[in-house]
N, C-alpha and C positions, 0 to 999 in steps of 0.2 A: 091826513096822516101818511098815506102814501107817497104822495110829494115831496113832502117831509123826508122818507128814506130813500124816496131817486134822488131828492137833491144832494144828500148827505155821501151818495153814492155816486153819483156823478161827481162830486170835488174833488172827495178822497181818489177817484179814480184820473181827474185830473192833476191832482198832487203829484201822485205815483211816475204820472208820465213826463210833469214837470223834473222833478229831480230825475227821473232818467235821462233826459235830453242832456240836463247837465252835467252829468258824471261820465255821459260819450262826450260833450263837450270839451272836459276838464284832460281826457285821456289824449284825447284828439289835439289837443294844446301841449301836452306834455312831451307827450312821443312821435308824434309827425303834425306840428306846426303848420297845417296848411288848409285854407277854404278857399270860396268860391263865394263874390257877391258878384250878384248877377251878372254872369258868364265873368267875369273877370276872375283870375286866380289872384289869394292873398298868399305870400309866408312868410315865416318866422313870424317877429315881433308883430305884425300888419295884422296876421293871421290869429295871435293870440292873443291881442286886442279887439278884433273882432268876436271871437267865441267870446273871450270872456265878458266883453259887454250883454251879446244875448243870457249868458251866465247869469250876471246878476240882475237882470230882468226878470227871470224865468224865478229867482230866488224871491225877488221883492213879492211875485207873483203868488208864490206859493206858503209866503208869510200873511197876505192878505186871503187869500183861501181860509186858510188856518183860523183866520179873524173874523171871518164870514161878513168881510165888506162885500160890498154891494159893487165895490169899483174892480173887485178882483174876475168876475166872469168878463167884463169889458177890454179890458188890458188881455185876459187869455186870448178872448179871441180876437185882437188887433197881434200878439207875438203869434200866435200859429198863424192868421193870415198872410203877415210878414214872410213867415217862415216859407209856409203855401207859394206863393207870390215867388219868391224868391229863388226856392227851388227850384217850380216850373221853369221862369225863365233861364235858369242859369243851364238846366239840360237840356231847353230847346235850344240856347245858343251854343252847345257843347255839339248839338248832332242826337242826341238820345230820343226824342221825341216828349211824349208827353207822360214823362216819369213823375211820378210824386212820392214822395215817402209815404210810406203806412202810418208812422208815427208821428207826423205834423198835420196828413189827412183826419186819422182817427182823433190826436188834441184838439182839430179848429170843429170837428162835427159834434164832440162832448163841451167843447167850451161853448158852441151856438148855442146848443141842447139843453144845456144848463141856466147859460141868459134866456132864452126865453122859458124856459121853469120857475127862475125866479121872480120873472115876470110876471107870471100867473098866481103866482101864490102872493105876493106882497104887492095888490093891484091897489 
């Protein structure tokens, strides 16, 4: 039973941080069209093509959440590790050092958290 409400609580918490990413995504496309894959700088069109790809990734993600597939915790933690991965290197080839987002740290540590929960529970 308990498992039960951390898993139900770990999704919905990974939901929350999903459509966050995308609506900084969405802004970040809008009003200054510009990222960064690893160390490399994207803009304009390059740049909004990129987010919006991760976009609807993070969407399909959080429609499968919602659905309580089994494919949805696997996929989160392959886009935050992505994301992880990505970051790091793009700051260590920037000069920053060993910067990580809070919010691709905190989604790849609930989306692990939560694969191995449902792993336990549905053995």
């Amino acid at each position: 039973m308990k498992k039960k409400i951390l898993e139900s609580f770990l999704r919905y918490t990974l939901i929350i941080l999903l459509i966050y990413n995308v609506y900084g995504s969405v802004f970040v496309s809008l009003f200054n069209p510009e990222s960064y894959f690893f160390g490399g700088k994207l803009v304009r069109l390059n740049a909004i093509i990129y987010l919006l790809i991760g976009d609807i990734g993070a969407i399909v993600i959080v429609y499968l959440l919602f659905m309580k597939k089994s494919m949805a915790e696997i996929l989160s933690v392959i886009y935050f590790g992505y994301f992880f991965i990505e970051s790091l290197i793009t700051n260590l080839s920037l000069g920053f050092g060993f910067l990580i987002s809070p919010l691709v740290n905190f989604g790849l540590v609930v989306s692990i958290v939560l694969l191995v929960l449902r792993k336990m529970i549905y053995r």
